[in-house]
N, C-alpha and C positions, 0 to 999 in steps of 0.2 A: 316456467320459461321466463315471465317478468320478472322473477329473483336474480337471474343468471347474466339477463341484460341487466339490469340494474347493478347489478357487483361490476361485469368487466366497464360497461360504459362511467362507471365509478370510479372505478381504480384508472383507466385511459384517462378521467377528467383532472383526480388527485396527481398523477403521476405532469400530467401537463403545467398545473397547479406546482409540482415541486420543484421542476426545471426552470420554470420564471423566477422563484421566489430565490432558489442555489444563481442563479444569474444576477438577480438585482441584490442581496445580500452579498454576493462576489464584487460588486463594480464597486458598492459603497465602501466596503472596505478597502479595495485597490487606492477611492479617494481621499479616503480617511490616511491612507499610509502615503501616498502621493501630497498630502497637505501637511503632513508630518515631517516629511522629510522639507518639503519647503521652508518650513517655519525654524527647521535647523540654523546654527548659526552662520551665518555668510562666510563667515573668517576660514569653516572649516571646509567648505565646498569648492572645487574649483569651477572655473565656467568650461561648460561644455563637458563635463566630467557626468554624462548620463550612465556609462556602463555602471559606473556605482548606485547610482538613483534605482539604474533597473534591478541590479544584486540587490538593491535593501527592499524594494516593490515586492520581488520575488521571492524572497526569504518570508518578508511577512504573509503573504499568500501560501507561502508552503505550511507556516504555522497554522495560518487560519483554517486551510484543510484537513487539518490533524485536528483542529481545535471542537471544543464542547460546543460552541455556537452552531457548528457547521452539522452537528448531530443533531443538536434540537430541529433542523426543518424534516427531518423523517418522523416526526412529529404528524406531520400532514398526511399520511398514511393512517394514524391512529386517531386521530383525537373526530374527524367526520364522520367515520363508519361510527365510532362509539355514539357521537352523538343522533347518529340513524338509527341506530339501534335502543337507544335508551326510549327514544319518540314513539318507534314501532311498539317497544314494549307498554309505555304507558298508555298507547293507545287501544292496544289489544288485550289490557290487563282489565279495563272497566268493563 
């Protein structure tokens, strides 16, 4: 029965763990492409001209959810249990 709580209260705590982490990996990038477009040339931007700002925000955001980065946090699913389990093992192997 401690096995059973230990996995779901586990996977609830990873699972909490990977929505923070897809959230704050989301914003930085939003700033990173929000600081990208600023640093654009003046000459080519007009003022007040955000529907484009938000089209190029958007577009980069769409790639980054397709992208390899965005696959590496399901990562957080694997790599704790492994390293639960490597522990359990070495400690039940002596």
């Amino acid at each position: 029965m401690g096995l059973i709580r230990l996995i779901v209260l586990g996977f609830i705590g990873l699972s909490v763990l990977y929505f923070l982490i897809s959230i704050y990996s989301r914003s930085i990038r939003r700033e990173k492409l929000e600081k990208a477009w600023d640093a654009k040339d003046a000459n080519l931007q007009k003022e007040g001209d955000m529907g484009t700002r938000d089209a190029y925000i958007e577009d980069g955001l769409a790639e980054y959810e397709s992208g390899f980065r965005k696959k590496l946090i399901v990562l957080v699913y694997v790599i704790p249990p492994l390293f639960v389990a490597v522990i359990l093992y070495l400690t039940n192997a002596q």
